[in-house]
C-alpha positions as CSV (number, residue, x, y, z in Angstrom):
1,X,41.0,27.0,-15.4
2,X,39.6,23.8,-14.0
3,X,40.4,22.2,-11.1
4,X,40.5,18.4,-12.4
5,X,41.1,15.3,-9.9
6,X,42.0,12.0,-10.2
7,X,40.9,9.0,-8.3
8,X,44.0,8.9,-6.6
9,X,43.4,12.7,-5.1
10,X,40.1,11.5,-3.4
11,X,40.3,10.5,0.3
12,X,39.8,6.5,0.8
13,X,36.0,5.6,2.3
14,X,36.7,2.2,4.3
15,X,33.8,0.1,2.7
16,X,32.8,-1.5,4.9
17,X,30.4,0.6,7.6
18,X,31.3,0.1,11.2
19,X,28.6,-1.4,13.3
20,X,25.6,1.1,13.9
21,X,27.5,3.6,12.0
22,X,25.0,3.2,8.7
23,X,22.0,3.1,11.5
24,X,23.4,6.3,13.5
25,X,23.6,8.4,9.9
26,X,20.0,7.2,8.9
27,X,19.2,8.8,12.2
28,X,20.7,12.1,11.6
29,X,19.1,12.2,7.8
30,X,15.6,11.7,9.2
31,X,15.9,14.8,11.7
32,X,16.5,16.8,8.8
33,X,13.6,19.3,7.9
34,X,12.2,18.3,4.6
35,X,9.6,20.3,2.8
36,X,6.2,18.4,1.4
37,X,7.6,19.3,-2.4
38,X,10.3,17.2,-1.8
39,X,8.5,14.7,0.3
40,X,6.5,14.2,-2.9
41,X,9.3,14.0,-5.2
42,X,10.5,11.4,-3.0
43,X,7.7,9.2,-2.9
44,X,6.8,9.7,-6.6
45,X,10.6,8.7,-7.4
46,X,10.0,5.5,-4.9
47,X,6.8,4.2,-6.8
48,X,8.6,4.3,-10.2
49,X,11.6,2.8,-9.1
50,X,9.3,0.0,-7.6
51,X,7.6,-0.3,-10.7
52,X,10.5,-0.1,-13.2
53,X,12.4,-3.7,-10.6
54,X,8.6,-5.2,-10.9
55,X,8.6,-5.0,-14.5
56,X,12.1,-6.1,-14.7
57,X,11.7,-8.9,-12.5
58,X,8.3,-10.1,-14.3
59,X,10.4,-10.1,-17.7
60,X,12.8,-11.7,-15.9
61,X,10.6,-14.8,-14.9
62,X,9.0,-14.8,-18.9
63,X,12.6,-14.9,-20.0
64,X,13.4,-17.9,-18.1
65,X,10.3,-19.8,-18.7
């Protein structure tokens, strides 16, 4: 048997950071151990997402010409 929930059974995430609390996490992330594999994974996922926003944006500037 599953155990199904519904939005309502999720705890509510104020949206809205408090001040320093989005700097203090990115903190805490970065003293993580990371090994080179995913390190690479990381930067070759960057590049393409780069790449992908470039293209869009350069269609974007065709389209509106």
């Amino acid at each position: 048997m599953q155990n199904q929930c519904s939005q309502g059974d999720l705890p509510r995430v104020d949206v809205e950071p408090a001040p320093g609390e989005f700097n203090d996490l990115l903190r805490e992330i970065e003293k993580e151990p990371v090994s080179e594999r995913l390190l690479e994974l990381a930067r070759q996922l960057q590049a393409v997402l780069v790449s992908q926003r470039k293209l869009r944006e350069s269609d974007g500037v065709r389209a509106g010409d």
